[in-house]
C-alpha positions as CSV (number, residue, x, y, z in Angstrom):
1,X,6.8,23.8,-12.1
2,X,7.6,22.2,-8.5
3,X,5.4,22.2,-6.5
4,X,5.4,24.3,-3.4
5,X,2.4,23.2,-1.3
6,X,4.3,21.4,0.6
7,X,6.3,23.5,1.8
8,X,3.5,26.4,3.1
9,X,3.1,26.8,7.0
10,X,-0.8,25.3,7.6
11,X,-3.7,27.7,7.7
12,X,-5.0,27.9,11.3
13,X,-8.5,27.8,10.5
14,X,-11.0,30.3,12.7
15,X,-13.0,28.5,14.2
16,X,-16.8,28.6,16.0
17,X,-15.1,29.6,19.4
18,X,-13.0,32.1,18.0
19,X,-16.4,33.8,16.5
20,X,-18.3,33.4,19.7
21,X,-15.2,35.5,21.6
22,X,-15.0,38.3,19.2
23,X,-18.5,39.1,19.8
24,X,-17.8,39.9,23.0
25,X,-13.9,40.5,23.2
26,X,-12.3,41.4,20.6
27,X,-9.1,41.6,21.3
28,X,-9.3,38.5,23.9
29,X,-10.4,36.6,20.3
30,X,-7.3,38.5,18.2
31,X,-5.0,37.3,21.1
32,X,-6.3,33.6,21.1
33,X,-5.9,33.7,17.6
34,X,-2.3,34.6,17.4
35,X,-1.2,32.4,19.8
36,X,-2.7,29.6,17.8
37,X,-0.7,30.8,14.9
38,X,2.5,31.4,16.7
39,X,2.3,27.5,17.7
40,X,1.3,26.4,14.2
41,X,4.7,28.1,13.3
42,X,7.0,26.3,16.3
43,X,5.7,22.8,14.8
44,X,9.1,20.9,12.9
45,X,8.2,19.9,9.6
46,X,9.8,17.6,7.4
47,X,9.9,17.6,3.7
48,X,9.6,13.9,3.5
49,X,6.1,13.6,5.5
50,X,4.6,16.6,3.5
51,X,1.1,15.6,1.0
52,X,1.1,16.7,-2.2
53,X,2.0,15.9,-6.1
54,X,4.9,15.2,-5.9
55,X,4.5,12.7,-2.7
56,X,0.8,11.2,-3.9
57,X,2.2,7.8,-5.1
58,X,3.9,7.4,-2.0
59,X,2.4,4.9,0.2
60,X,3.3,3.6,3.9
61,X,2.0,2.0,7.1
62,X,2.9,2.3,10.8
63,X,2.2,-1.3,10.7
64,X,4.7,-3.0,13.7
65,X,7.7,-5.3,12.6
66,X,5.9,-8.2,13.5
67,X,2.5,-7.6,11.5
68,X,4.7,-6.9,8.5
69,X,6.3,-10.5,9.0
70,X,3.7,-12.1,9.6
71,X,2.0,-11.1,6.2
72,X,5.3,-10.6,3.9
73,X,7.4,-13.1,5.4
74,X,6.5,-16.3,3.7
75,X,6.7,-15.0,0.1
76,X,9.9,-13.1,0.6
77,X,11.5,-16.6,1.7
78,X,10.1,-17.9,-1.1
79,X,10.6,-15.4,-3.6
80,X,14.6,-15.1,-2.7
81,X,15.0,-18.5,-2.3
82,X,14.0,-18.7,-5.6
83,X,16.3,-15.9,-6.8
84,X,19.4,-17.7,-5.1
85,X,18.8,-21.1,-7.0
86,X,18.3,-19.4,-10.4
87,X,20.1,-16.2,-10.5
88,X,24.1,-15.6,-10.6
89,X,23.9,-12.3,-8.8
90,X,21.9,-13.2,-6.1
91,X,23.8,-16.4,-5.2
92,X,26.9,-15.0,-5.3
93,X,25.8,-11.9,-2.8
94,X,24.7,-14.9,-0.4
95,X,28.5,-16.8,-0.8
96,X,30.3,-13.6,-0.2
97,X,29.1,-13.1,3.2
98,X,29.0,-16.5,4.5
99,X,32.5,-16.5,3.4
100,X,33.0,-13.5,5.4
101,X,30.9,-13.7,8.2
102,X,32.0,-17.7,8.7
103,X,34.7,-18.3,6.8
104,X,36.2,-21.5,8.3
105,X,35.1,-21.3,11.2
106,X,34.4,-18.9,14.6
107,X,36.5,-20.4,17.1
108,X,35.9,-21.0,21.0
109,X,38.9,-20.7,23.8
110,X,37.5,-22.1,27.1
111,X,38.1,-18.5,30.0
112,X,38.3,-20.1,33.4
113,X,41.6,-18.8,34.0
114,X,42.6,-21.9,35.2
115,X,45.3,-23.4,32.0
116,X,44.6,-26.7,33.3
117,X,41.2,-26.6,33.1
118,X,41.5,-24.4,30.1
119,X,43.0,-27.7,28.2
120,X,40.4,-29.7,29.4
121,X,37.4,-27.8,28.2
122,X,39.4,-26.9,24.8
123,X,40.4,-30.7,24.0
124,X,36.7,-31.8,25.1
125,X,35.4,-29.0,22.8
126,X,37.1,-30.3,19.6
127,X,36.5,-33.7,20.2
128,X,32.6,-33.1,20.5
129,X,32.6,-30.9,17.8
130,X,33.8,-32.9,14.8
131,X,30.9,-35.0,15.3
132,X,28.2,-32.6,16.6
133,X,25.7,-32.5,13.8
134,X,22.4,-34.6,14.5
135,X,22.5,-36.1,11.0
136,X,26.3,-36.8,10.6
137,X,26.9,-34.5,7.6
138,X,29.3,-32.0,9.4
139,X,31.1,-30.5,12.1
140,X,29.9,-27.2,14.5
141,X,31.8,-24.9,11.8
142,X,29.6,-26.4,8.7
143,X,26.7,-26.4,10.9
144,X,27.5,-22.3,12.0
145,X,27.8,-21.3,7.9
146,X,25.2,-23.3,7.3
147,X,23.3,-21.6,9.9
148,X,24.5,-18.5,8.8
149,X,23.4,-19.1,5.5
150,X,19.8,-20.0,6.0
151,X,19.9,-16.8,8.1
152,X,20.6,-14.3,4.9
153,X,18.6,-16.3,2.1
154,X,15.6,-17.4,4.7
155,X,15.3,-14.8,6.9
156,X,16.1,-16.6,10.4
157,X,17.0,-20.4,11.2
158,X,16.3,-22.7,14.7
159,X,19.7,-24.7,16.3
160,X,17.7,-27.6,18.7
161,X,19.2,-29.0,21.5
162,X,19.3,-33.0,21.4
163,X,20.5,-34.8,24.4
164,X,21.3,-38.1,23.3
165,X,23.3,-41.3,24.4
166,X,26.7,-41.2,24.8
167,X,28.8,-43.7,23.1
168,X,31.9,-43.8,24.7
169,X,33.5,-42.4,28.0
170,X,34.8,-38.9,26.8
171,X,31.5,-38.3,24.2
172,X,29.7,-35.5,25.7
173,X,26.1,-36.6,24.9
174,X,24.6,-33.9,23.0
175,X,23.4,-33.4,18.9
176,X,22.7,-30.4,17.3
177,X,19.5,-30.0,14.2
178,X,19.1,-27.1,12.6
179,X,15.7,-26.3,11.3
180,X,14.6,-23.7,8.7
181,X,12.1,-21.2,8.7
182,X,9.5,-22.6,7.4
183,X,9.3,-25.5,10.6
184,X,7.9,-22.9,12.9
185,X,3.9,-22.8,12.9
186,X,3.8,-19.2,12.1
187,X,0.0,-19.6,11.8
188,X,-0.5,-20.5,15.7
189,X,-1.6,-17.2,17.8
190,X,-3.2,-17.2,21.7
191,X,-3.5,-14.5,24.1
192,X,-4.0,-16.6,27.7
193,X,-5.7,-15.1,30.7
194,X,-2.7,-15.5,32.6
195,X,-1.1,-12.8,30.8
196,X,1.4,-15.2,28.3
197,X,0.5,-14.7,24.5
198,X,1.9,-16.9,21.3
199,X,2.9,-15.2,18.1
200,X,3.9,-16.6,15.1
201,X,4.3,-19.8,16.7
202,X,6.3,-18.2,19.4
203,X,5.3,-18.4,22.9
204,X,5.9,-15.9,25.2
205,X,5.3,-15.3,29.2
206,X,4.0,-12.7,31.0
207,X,7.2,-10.6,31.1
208,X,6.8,-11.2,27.5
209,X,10.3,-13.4,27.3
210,X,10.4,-16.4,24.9
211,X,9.0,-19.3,26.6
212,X,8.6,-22.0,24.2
213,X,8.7,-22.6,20.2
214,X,5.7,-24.5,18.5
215,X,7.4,-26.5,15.3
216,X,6.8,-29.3,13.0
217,X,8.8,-32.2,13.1
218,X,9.0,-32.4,9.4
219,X,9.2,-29.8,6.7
220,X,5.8,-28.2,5.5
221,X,6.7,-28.6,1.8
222,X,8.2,-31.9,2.1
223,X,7.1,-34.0,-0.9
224,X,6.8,-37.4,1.0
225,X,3.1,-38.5,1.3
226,X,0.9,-36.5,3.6
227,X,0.3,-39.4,5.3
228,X,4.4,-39.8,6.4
229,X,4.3,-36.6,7.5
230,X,3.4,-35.5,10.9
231,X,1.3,-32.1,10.7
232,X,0.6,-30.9,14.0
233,X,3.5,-28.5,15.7
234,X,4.8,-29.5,18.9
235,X,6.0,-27.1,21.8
236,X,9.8,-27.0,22.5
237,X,11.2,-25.0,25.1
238,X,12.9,-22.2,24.8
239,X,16.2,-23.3,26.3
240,X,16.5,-26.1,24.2
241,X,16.3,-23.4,20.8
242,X,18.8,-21.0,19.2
243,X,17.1,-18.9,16.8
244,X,19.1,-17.0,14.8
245,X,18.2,-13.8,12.8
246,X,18.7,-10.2,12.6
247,X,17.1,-7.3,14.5
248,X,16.5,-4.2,12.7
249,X,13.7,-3.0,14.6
250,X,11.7,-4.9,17.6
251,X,11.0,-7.9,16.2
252,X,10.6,-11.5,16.8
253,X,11.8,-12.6,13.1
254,X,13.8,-12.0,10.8
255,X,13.6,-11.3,6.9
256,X,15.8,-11.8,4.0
257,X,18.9,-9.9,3.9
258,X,18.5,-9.0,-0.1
259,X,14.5,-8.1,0.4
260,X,15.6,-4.3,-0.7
261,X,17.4,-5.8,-3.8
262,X,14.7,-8.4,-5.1
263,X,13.1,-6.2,-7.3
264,X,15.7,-4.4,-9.2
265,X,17.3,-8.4,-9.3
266,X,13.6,-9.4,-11.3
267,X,14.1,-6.2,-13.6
268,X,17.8,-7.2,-14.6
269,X,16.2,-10.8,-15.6
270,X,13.3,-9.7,-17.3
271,X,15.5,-6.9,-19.5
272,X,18.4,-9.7,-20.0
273,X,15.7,-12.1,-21.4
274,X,14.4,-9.2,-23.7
275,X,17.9,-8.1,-25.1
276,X,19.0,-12.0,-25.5
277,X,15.8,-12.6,-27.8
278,X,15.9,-9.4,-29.3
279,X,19.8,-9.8,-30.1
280,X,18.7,-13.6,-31.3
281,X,16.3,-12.3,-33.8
282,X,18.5,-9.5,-35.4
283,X,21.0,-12.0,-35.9
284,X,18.8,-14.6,-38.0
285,X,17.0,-12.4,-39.7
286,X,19.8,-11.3,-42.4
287,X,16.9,-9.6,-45.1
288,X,13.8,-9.5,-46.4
289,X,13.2,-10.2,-50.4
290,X,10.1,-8.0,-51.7
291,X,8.0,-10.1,-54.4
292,X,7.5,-13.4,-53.4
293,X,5.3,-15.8,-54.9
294,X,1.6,-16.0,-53.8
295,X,3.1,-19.6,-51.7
296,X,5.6,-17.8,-49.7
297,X,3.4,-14.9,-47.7
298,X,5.4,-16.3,-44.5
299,X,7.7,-13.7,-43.0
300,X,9.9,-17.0,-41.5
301,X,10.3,-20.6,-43.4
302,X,7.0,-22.7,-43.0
303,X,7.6,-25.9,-40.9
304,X,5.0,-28.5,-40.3
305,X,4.8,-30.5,-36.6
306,X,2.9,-34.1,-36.4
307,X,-0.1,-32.7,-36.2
308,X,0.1,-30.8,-39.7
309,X,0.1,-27.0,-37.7
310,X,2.1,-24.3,-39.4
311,X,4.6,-23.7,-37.3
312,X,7.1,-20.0,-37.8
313,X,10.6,-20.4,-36.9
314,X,13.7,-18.3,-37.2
315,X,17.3,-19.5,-37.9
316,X,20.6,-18.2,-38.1
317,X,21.2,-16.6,-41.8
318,X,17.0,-16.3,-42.4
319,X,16.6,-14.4,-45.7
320,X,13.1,-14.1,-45.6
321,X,10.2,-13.5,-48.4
322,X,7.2,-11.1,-48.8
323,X,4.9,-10.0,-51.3
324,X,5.2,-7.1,-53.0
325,X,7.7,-5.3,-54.8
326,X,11.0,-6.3,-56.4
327,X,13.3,-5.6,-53.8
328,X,15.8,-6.8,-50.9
329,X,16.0,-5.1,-47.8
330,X,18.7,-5.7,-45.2
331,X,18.6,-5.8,-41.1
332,X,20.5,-3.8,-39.4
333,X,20.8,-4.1,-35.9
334,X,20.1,-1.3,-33.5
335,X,23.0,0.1,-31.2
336,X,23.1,-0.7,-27.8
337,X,24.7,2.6,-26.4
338,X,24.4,3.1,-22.8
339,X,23.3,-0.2,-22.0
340,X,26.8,-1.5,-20.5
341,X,26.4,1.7,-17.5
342,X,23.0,1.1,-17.0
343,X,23.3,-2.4,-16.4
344,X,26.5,-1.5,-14.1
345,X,24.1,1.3,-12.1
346,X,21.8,-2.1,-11.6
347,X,24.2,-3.9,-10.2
348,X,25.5,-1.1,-8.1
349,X,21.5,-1.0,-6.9
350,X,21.4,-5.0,-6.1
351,X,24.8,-5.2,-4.0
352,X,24.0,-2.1,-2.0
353,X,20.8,-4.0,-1.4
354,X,22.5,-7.1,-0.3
355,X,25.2,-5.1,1.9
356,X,28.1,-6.1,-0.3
357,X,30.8,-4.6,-2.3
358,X,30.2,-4.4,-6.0
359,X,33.2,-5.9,-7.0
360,X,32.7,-8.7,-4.9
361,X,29.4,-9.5,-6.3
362,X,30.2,-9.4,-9.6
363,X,34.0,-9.8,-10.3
364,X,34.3,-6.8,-12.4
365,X,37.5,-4.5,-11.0
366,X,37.7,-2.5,-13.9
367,X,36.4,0.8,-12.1
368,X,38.4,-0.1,-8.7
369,X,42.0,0.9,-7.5
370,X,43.5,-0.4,-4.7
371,X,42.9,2.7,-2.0
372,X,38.9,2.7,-3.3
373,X,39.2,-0.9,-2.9
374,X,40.8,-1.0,0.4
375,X,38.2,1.6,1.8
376,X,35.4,-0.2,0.6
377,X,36.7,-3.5,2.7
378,X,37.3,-1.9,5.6
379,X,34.1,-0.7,5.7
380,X,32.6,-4.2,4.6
381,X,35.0,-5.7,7.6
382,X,33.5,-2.9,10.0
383,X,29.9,-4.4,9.1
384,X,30.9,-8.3,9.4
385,X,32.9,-8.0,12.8
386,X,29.5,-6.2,13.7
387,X,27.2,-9.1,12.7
388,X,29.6,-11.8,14.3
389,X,29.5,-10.4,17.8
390,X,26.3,-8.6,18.1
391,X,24.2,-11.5,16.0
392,X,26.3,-14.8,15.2
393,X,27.8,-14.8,18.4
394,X,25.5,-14.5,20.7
395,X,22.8,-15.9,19.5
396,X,24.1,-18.8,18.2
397,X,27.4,-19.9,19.5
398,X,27.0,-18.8,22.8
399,X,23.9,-20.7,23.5
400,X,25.8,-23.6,22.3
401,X,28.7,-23.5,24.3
402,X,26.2,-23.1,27.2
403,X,24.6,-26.5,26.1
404,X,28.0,-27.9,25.6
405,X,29.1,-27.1,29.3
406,X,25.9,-28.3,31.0
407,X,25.9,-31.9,28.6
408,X,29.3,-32.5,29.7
409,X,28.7,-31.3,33.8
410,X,26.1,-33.6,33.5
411,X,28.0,-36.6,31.9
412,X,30.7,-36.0,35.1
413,X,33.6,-34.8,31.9
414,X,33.5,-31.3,33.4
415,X,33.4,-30.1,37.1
416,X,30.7,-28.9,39.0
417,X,30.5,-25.3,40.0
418,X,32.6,-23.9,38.1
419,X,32.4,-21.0,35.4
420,X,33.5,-21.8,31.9
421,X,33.2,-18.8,29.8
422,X,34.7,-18.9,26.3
423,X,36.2,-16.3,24.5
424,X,35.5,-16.4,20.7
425,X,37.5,-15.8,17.4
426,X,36.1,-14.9,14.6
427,X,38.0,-15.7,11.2
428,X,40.9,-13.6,9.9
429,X,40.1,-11.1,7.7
430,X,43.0,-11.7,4.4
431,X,44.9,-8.4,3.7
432,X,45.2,-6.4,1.0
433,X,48.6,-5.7,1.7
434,X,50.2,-8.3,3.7
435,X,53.2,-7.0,4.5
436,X,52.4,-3.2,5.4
437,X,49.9,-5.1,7.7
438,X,52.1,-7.2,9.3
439,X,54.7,-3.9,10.0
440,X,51.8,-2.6,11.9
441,X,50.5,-5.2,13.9
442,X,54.7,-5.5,15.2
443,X,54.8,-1.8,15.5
444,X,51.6,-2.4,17.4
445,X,52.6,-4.9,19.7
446,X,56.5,-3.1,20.0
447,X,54.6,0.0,21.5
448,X,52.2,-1.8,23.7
449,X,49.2,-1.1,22.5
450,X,48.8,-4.7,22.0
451,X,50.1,-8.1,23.1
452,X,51.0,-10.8,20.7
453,X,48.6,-13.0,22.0
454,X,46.2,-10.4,20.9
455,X,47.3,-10.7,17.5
456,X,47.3,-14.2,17.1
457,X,43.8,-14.5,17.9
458,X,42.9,-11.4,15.7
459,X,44.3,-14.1,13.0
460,X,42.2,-16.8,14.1
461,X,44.8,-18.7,16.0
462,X,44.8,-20.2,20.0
463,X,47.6,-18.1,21.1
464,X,47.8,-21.0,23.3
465,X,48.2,-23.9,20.9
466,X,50.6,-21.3,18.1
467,X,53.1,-20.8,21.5
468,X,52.9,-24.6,22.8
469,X,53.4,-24.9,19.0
470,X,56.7,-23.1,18.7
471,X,57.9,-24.1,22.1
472,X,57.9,-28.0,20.7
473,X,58.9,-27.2,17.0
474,X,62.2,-24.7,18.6
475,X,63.3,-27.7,21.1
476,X,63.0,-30.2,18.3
477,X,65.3,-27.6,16.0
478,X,67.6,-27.3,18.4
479,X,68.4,-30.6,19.5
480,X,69.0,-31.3,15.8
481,X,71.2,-28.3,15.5
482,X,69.4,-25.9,12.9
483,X,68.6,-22.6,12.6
484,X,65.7,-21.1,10.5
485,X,65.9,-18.2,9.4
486,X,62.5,-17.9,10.8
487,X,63.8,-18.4,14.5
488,X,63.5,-14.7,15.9
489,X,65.4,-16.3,19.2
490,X,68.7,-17.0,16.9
491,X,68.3,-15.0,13.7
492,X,67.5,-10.7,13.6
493,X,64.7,-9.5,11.6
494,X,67.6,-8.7,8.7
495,X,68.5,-12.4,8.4
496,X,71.6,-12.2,10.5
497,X,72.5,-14.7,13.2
498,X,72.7,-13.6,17.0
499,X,75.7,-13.3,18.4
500,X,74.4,-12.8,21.6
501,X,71.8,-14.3,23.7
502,X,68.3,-13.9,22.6
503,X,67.6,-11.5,25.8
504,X,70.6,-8.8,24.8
505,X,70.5,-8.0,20.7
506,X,73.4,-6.6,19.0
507,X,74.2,-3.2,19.5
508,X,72.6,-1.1,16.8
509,X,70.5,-4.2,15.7
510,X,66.9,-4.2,15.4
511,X,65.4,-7.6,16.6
């Protein structure tokens, strides 16, 4: 039977006071007491906080986020960490929204609205950023998916600034290192008279803003010697980090993005171990022979190691002997019915857990059509675009473009004084229909609720560079007398040459 406890308005209990105020007024005493009731009934109540049977097993804590970091965080780095270098699922989950999130790169345009100066800050921008990458492994793009994916398997990951010498007249003299989770002395705490505290290795000031990061130079589990290593944590300020995580509640830190999914990931191991051995061991066992001589009790072949020890093996085709009786006995494997949708429902379980689409995860597009498909990407999209400029964006890239614009005021590459914004774009999402896509974006664009340039950078384009880009491949084109078919200036959108010029289409013609 359910249980209803739960659901039963409380008993407001009558107290000493209200047995006092009887004695002497009655109905005083029956009025307090039905007011007390009356509120007892106004109070909300919510099925989910109620105590009973059926809610006994379920434990919480109104622990803050930062307690419950402090004390989870380390293993759940560890633990999915662990789950990205060993399982299929989990790796995959990761790839899939660096792809998405990253992809090749997010882009920035230099927003002085001066096109002069515009140039400038672009051209200066690439150049320092093929070769931005303290080590010398990448460029800001790999650093930024990198980033990214330290972020999702880690929990949260530290950009440093390094100003270092420049080595030629245009090199803006700044490196960037990124540092994992694991370099930030978690373990250092202080509350100061002065009103600043640290946390987790984090400093903050009186207004409670960042201040400072305490860090190791070197990785904690670093396998050099101890004695190579430098152990102590030293204090960078906070304008020289870019720590990058995600906020779900008020936090300092981040956590894992598949921390919901770990578990069911563990189960899905554990039972595909199971089945594999229990599959292995139907199939070599083919029968067991009844009466046996008193030498062969073994249920497998006897097989001896270097030390002389019995060992019991199976192999494919075993037909194996036991005493007793004179007969022969077949295996016959158990069905598996079922097991095919419950594994499905698993990994339903684990890409909800890590925020991506199942069929993206895994591959499998059996139980997808294209308008289910197409609604589960747009809502994917929706959740990436959100990331990218409420996290990537401004916690990453925008502190380094900041960087960027001071190194190169300082190195006398960029002018004093003056504002360089940047506007950033993200990477192009690919269609699922290209061409209905395209229609819209021009139908779009015909009707004014967008400009071109709009859609260019929606693609991931400089609207600046594609038109400079057309402007130089159209004068070469015409100087050596062609016309593409591609050429909207000389050709119609039905593949027919203009008669005209450009500015006055034919007459019933749709340009």
């Amino acid at each position: 039977m359910p249980d209803h406890r739960d659901q039963t308005t409380p008993r407001v209990r009558w107290g000493l006071m209200d047995s006092a105020l009887s004695a002497v007024a009655p109905r005083t005493a029956a009025r307090r007491y039905a007011a007390r009731v009356a509120i007892s009934n106004l109070r909300r109540d919510y099925d989910a906080a109620g105590r009973g049977r059926g809610t006994a097993g379920w434990s919480s804590r109104g622990t803050a986020a930062d307690a419950e970091i402090a004390a989870d965080g380390p293993l759940l780095r560890h633990r999915m960490r662990d789950l990205v270098r060993n399982n299929p699922m989990a790796a995959q989950a990761v790839q899939v929204l660096v792809n998405n999130i990253v992809g090749t790169g997010i882009r920035p345009r230099a927003a002085t609205g001066d096109a002069s100066l515009n140039r400038q800050v672009d051209a200066l921008w690439k150049r320092w950023a093929s070769g931005c990458d303290q080590h010398g492994h990448t460029d800001f793009h790999g650093l930024l998916g990198l980033a990214v994916r330290e972020m999702i398997e880690g929990g949260d990951v530290f950009a440093i600034r390094r100003t270092v010498k420049a080595t030629g007249p245009r090199d803006v003299p700044l490196r960037i290192e990124l540092r994992e989770a694991d370099h930030l002395d978690a373990a250092r705490f202080d509350s100061r008279s002065d009103g600043s505290r640290i946390s987790q290795g984090i400093e903050y000031d009186r207004s409670g803003r960042r201040a400072a990061y305490w860090m190791f130079s070197d990785h904690p589990g670093d396998t050099s010697p101890v004695f190579s290593r430098r152990l102590d944590s030293t204090r960078l300020p906070a304008d020289r980090v870019a720590h990058l995580f995600e906020r779900q509640r008020v936090q300092s830190r981040g956590v894992p993005w598949g921390t919901p999914a770990m578990r069911a990931i563990r189960d899905v191991d554990d039972w595909q171990q199971a089945e594999l051995v229990r599959k292995r061991t139907e199939a070599c066992l083919v029968g067991i022979v009844f009466g046996a001589d008193e030498d062969q009790q073994s249920i497998a072949p006897v097989v001896e190691d270097a030390s002389g020890n019995r060992i019991e093996q199976f192999e494919p085709g075993l037909i194996a002997y036991a005493r007793g009786g004179k007969d022969i006995k077949f295996n016959q494997p158990s069905s598996t019915a079922g097991v095919y949708e419950w594994h499905r429902v698993q990994l339903h379980i684990i890409a909800a857990g890590f925020r991506v689409p199942y069929a993206l995860m895994t591959g499998d597009l059996s139980q997808t059509s294209f308008s289910s498909s197409r609604v589960g990407l747009n809502e994917f999209r929706r959740m990436v675009e959100q990331l990218q400029w409420q996290t990537v964006i401004p916690m990453f890239c925008a502190p380094i473009w900041r960087w960027f614009v001071d190194a190169a005021v300082m190195a006398g590459l960029l002018p004093e004084g003056t504002e360089i914004p940047a506007e950033w774009g993200p990477p192009k999402f690919e269609s699922v229909n290209p061409l209905q896509d395209a229609q819209a974006d021009l139908l779009e664009v015909r009707a004014g609720f967008s400009t071109l340039p709009q859609q260019i950078a929606r693609r991931g384009y400089d609207p600046d560079e594609v038109l400079a880009e057309w402007a130089g491949f159209a004068k070469k084109s015409d100087a050596a007398g062609l016309v593409f078919d591609s050429d909207p200036r000389r050709v119609t959108k039905g593949g027919l040459v203009q008669t005209t010029e450009p500015t006055s289409p034919p007459a019933g013609e749709d340009t």
